[in-house]
KOLLUM-291823 format. One record per residue: residue number from 1; residue in three letters; z negated, y, x negated of N, C-alpha, C, O, CB in turn. Coordinates in Angstrom, 3 decimals, m for minus. Last residue first. Glycine has a CB too. Layout:
BEGIN
n=NUM res=Ala nz=Z ny=Y nx=X caz=Z cay=Y cax=X cz=Z cy=Y cx=X oz=Z oy=Y ox=X cbz=Z cby=Y cbx=X
...
# end
This chain:
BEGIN
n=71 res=Unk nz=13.640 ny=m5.877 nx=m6.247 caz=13.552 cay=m6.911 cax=m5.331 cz=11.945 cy=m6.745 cx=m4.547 oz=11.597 oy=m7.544 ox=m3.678 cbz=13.810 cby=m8.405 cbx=m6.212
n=70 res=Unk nz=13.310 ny=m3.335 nx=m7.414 caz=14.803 cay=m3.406 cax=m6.721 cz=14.125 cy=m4.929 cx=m5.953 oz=14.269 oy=m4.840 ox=m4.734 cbz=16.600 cby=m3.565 cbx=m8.095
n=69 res=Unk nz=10.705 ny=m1.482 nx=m7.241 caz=10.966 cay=m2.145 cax=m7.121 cz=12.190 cy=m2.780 cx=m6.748 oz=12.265 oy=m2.851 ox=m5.522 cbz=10.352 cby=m2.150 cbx=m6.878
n=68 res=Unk nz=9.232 ny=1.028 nx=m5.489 caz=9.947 cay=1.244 cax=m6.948 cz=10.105 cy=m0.006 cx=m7.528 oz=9.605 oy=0.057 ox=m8.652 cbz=9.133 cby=2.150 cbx=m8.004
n=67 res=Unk nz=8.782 ny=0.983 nx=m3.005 caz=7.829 cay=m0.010 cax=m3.871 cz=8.182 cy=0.606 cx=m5.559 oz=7.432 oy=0.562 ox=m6.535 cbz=8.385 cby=m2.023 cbx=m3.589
n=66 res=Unk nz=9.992 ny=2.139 nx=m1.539 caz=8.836 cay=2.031 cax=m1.296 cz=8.054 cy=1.617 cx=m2.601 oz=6.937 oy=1.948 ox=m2.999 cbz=8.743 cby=1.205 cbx=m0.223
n=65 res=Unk nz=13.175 ny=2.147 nx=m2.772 caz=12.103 cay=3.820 cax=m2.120 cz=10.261 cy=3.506 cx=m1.879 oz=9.409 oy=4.386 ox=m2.006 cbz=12.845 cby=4.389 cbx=0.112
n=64 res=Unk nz=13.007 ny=m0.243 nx=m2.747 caz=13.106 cay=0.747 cax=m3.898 cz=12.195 cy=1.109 cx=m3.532 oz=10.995 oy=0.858 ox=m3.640 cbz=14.109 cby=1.703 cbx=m4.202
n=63 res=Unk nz=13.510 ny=m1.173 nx=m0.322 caz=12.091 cay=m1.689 cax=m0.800 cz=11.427 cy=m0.667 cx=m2.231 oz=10.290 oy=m0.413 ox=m2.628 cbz=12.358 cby=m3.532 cbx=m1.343
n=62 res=Unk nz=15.908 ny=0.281 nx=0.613 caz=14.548 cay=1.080 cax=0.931 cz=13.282 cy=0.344 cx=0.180 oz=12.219 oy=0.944 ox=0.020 cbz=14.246 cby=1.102 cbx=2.692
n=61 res=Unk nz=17.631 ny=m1.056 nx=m1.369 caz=17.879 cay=0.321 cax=m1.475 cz=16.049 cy=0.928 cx=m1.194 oz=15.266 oy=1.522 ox=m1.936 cbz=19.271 cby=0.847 cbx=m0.130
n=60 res=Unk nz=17.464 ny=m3.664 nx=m0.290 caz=17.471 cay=m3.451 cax=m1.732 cz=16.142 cy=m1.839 cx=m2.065 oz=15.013 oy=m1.592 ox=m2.488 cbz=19.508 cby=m3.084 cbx=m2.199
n=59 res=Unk nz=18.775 ny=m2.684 nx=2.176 caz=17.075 cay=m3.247 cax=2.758 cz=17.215 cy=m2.854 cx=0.544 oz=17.012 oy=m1.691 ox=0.194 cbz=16.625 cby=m5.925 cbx=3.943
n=58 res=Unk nz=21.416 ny=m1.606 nx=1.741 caz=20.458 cay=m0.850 cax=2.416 cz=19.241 cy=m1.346 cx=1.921 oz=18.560 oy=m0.581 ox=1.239 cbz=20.548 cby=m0.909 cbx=3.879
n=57 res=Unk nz=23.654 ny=m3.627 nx=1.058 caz=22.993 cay=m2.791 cax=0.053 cz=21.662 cy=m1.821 cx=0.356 oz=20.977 oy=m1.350 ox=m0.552 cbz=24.052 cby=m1.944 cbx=m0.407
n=56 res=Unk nz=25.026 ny=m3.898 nx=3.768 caz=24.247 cay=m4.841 cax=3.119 cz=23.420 cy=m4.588 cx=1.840 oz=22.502 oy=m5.371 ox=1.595 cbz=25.050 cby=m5.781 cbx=2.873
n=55 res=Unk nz=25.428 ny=m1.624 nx=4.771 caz=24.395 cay=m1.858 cax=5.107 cz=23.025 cy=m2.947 cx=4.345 oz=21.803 oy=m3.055 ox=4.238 cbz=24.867 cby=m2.131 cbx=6.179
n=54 res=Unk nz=28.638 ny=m1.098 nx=5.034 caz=27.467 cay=m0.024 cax=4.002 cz=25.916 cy=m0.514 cx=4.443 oz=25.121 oy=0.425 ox=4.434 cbz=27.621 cby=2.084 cbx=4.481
n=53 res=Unk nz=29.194 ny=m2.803 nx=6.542 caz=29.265 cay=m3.128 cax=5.197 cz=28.439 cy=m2.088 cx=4.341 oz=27.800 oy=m2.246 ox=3.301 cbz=30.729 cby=m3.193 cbx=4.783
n=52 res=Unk nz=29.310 ny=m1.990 nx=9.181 caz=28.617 cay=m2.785 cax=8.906 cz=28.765 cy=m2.980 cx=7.171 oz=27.803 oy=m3.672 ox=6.840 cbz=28.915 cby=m3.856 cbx=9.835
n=51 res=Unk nz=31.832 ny=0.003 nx=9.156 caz=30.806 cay=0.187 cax=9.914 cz=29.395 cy=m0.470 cx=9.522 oz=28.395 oy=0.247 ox=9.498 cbz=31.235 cby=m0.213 cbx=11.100
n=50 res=Unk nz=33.781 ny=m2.071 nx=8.517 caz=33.081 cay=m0.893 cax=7.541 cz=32.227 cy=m0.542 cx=8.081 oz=31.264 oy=m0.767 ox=7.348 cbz=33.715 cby=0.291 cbx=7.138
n=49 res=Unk nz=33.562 ny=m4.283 nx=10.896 caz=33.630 cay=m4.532 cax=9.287 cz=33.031 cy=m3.085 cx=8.427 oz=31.970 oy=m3.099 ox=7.803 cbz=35.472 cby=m4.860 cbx=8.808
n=48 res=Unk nz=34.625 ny=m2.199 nx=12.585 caz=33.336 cay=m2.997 cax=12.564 cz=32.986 cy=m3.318 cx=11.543 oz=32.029 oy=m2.720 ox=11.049 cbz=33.264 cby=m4.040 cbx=13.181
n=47 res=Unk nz=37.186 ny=m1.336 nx=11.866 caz=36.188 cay=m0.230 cax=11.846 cz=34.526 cy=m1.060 cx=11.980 oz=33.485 oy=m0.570 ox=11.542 cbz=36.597 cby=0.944 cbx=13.317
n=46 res=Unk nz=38.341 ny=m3.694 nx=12.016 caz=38.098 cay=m3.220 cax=10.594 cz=37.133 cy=m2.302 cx=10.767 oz=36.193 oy=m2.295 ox=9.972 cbz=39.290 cby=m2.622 cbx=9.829
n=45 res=Unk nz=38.419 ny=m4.466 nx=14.844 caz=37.380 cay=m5.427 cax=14.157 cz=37.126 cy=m4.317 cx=12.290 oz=36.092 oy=m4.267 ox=11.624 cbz=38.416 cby=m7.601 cbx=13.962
n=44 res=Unk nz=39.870 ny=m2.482 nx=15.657 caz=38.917 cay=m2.370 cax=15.977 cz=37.737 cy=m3.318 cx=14.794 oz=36.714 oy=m2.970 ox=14.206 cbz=39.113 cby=m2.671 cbx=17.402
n=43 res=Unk nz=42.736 ny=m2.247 nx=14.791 caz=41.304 cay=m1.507 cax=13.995 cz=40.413 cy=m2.153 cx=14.645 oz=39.823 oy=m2.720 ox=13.726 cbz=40.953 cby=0.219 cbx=14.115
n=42 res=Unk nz=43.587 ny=m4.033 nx=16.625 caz=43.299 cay=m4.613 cax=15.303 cz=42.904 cy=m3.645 cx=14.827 oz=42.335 oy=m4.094 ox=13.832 cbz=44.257 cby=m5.241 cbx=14.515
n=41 res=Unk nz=43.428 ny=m2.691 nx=19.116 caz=42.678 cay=m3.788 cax=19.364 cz=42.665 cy=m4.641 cx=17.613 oz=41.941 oy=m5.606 ox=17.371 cbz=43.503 cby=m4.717 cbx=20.817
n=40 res=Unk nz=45.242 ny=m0.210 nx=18.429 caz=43.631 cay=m0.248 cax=18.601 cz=42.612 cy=m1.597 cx=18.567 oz=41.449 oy=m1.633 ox=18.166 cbz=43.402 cby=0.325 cbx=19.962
n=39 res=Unk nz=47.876 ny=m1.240 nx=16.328 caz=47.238 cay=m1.115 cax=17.420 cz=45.837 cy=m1.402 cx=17.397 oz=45.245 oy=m2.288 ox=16.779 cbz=47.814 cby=m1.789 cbx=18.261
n=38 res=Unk nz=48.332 ny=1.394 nx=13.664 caz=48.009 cay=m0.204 cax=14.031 cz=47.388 cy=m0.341 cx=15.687 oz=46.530 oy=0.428 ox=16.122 cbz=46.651 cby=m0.859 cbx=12.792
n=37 res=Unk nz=48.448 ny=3.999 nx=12.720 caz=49.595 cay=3.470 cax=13.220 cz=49.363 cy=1.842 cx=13.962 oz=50.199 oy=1.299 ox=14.683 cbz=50.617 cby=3.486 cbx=11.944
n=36 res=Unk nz=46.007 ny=4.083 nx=10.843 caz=46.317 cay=4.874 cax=11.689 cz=47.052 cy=4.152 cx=12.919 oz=46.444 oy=3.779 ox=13.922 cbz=47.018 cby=5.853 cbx=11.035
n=35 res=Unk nz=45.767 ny=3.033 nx=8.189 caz=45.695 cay=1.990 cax=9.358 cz=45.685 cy=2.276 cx=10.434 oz=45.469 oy=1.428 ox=11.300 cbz=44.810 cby=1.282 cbx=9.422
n=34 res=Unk nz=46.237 ny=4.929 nx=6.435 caz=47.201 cay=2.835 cax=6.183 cz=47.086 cy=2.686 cx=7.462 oz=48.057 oy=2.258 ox=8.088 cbz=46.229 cby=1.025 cbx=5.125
n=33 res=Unk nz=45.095 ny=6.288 nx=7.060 caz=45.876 cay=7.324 cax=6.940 cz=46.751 cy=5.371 cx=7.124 oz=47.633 oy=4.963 ox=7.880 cbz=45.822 cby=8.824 cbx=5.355
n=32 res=Unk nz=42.341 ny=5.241 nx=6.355 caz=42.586 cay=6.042 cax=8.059 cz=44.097 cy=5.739 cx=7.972 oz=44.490 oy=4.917 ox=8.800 cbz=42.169 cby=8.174 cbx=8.326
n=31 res=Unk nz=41.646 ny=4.943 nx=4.065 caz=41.846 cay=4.012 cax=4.730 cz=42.598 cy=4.598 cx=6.082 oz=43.534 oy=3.983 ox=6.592 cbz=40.593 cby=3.300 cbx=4.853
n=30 res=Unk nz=41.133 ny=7.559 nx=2.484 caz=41.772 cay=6.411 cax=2.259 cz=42.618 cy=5.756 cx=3.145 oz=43.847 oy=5.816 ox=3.180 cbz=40.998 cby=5.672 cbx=1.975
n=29 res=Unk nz=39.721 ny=9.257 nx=4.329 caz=40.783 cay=9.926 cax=3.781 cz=42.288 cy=8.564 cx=3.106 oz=43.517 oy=8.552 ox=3.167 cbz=39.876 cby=10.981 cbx=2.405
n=28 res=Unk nz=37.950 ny=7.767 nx=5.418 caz=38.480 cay=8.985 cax=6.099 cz=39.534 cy=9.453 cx=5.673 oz=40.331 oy=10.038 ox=6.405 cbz=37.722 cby=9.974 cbx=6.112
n=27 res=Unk nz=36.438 ny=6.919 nx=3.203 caz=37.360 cay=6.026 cax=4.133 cz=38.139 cy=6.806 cx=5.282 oz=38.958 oy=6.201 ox=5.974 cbz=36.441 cby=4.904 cbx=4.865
n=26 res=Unk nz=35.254 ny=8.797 nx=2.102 caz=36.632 cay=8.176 cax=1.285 cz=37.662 cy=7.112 cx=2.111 oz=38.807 oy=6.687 ox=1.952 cbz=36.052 cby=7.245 cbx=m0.109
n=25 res=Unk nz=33.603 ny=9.841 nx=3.781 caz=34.601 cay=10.280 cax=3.244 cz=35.989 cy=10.061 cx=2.839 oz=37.101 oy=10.568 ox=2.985 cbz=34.246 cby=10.448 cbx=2.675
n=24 res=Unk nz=31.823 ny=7.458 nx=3.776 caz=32.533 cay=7.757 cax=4.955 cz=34.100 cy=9.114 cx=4.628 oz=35.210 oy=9.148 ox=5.158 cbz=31.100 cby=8.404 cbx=6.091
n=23 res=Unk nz=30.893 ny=7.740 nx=1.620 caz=31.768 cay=6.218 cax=1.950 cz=32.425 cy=7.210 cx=3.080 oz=33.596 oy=7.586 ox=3.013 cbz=30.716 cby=4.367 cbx=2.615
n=22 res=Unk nz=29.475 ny=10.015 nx=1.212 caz=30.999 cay=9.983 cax=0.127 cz=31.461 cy=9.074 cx=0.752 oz=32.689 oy=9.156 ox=0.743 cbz=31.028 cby=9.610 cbx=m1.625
n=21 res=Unk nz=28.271 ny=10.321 nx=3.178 caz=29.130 cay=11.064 cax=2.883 cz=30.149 cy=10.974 cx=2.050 oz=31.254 oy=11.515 ox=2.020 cbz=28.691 cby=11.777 cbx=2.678
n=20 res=Unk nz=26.369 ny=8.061 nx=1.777 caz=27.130 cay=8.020 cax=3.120 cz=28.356 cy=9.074 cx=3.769 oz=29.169 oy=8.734 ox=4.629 cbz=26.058 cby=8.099 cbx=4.028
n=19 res=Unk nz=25.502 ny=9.241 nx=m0.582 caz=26.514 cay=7.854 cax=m0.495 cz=26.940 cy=7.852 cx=1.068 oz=28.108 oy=7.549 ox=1.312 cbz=25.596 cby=6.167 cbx=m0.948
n=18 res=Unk nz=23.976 ny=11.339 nx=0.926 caz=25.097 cay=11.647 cax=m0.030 cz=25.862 cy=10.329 cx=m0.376 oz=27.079 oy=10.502 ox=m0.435 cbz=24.525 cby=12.335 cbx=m1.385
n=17 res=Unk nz=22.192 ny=9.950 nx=2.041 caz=22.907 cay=10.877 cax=2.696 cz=24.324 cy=10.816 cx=1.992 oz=25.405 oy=10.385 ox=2.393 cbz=22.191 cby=12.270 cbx=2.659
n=16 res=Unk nz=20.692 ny=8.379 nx=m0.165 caz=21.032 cay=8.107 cax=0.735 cz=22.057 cy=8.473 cx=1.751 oz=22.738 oy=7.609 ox=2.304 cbz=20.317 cby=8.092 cbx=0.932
n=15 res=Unk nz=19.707 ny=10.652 nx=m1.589 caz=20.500 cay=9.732 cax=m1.959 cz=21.520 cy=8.921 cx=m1.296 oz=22.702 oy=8.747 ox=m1.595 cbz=19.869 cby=9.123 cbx=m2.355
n=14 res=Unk nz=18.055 ny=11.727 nx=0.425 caz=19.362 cay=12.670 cax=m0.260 cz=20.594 cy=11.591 cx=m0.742 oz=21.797 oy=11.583 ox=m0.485 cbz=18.742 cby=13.665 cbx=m1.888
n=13 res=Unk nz=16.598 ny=9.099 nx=0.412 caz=16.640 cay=9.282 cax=1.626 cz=18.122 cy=10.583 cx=0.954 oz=19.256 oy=10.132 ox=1.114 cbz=14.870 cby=9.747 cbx=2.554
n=12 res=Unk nz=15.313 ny=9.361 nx=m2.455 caz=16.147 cay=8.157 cax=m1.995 cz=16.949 cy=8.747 cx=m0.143 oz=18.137 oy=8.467 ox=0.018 cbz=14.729 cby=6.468 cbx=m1.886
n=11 res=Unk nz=14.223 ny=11.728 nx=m2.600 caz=14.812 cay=11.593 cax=m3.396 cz=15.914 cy=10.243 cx=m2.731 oz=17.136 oy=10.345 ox=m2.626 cbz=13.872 cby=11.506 cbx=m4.584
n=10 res=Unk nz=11.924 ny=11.498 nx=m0.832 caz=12.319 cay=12.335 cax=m0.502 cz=14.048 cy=12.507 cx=m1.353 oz=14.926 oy=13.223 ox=m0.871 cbz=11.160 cby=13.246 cbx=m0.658
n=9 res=Unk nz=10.959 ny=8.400 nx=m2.134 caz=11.281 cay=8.551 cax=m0.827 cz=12.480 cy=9.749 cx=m0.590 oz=13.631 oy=9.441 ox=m0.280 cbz=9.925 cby=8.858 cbx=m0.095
n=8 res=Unk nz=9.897 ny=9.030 nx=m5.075 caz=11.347 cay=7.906 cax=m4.817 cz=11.782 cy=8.062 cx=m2.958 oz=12.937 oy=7.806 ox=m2.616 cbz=10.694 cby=5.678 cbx=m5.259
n=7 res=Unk nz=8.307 ny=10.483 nx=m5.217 caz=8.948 cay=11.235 cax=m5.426 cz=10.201 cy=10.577 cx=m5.180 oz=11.293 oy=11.134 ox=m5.076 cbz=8.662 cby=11.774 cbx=m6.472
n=6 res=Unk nz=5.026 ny=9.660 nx=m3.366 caz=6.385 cay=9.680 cax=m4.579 cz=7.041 cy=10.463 cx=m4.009 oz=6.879 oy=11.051 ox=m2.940 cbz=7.363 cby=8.353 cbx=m4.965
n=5 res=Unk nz=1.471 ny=10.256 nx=m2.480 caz=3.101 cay=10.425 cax=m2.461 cz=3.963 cy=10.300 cx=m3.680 oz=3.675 oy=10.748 ox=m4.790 cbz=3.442 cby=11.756 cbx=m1.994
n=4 res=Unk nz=m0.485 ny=7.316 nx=m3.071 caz=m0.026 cay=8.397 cax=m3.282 cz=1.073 cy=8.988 cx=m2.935 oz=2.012 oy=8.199 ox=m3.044 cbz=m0.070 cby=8.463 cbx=m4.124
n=3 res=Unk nz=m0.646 ny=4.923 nx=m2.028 caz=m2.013 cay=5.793 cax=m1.709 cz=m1.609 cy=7.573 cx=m2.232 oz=m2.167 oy=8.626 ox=m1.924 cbz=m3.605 cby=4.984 cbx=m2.868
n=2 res=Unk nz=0.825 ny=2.020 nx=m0.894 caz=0.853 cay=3.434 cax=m0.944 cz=m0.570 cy=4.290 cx=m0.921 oz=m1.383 oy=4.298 ox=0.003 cbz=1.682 cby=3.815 cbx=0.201
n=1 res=Unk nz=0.000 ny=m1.181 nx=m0.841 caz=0.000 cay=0.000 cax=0.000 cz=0.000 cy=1.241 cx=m0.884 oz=m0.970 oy=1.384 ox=m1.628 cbz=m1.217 cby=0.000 cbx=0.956
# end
């Protein structure tokens, strides 16, 4: 348990923001533009797929923020 404040929360959480700005960015600019033209019912599963993929790196990410700990 936590008894003190860090500096890995307020820091991880920016961190946080800012990789999500850049994924979402890059797929905005990348990916959109290939897969624009495709019918809706085959984006659909890709936008799920990315949607869900910035996630699997998440739980890692917050035990960090808590523990300063990658596992």
């Amino acid at each position: 348990m936590r008894e003190a404040p860090t500096w890995r929360i307020p820091l991880g959480i920016l961190a946080l923001l800012a990789a999500l700005a850049l994924y979402g960015t890059a797929i905005a600019l990348l990916l959109v533009p290939l897969i624009a033209r495709w019918p809706a019912l085959v984006q659909l599963p890709v936008y799920i797929v990315l949607g869900v993929v910035w996630l699997l790196p998440l739980r890692r990410f917050l035990v960090w923020m808590e523990t300063g700990r990658w596992r």
